[in-house]
C-alpha positions as CSV (number, residue, x, y, z in Angstrom):
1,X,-114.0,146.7,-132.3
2,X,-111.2,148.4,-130.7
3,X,-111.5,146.4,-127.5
4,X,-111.0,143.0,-129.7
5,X,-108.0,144.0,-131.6
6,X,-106.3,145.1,-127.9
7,X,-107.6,142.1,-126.5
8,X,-105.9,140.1,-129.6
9,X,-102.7,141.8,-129.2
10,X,-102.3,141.4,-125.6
11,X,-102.8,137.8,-126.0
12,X,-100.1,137.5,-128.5
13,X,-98.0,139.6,-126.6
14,X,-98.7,137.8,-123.5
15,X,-98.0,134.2,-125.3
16,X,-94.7,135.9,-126.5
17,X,-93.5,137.2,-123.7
18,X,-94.4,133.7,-121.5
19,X,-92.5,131.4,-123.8
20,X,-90.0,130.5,-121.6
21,X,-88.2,126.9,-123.0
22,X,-85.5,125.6,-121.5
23,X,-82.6,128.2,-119.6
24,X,-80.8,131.5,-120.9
25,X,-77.0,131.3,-120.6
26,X,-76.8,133.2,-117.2
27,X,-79.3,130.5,-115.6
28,X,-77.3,127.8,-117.5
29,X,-74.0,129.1,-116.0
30,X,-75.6,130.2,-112.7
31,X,-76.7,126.4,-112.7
32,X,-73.6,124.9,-113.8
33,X,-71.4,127.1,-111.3
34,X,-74.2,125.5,-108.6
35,X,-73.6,122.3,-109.7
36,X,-69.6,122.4,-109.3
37,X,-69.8,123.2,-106.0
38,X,-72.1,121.0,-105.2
39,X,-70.2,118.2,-106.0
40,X,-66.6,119.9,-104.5
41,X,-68.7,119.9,-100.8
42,X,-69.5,116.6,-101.2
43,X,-66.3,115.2,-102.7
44,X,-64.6,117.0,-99.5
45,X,-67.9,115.2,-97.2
46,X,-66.8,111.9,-98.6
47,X,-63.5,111.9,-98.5
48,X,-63.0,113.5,-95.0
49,X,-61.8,111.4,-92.2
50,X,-64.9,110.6,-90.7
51,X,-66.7,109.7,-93.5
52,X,-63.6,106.9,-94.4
53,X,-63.5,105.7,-90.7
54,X,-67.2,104.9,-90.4
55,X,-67.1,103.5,-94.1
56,X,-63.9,100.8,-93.4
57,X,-65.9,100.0,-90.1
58,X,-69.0,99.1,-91.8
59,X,-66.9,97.2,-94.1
60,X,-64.8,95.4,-91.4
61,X,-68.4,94.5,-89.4
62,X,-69.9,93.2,-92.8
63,X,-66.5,91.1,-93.3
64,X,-66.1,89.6,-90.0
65,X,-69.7,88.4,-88.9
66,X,-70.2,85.3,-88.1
67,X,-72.7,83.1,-90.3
């Protein structure tokens, strides 16, 4: 008898402590700070000189070939 009812409340206290839906504030800002840098790397990636040269060239090539 004893075992059932501790068995029957670890399950509910299992299922209680497992619900886990969707992200607590810290993960949600931990994410979102993430995220922001994330994009300021790759803003500075794609607007860097190299990444502008090889784009205009590809351009130029498409551009000027010969049909």
């Amino acid at each position: 008898m004893f075992s059932s009812i501790f068995h029957s409340a670890g399950a509910r206290l299992t299922l209680l402590v497992a619900e886990d839906d969707g992200m607590s504030t810290a993960e949600y800002a931990i994410g979102t700070i993430a995220a922001a840098a994330f994009g300021a790397v790759l803003y500075a990636v794609v607007t860097g000189d190299s990444i502008v040269t090889a784009l205009t060239d590809i351009i130029d090539r498409a551009l000027n070939t010969a049909v």
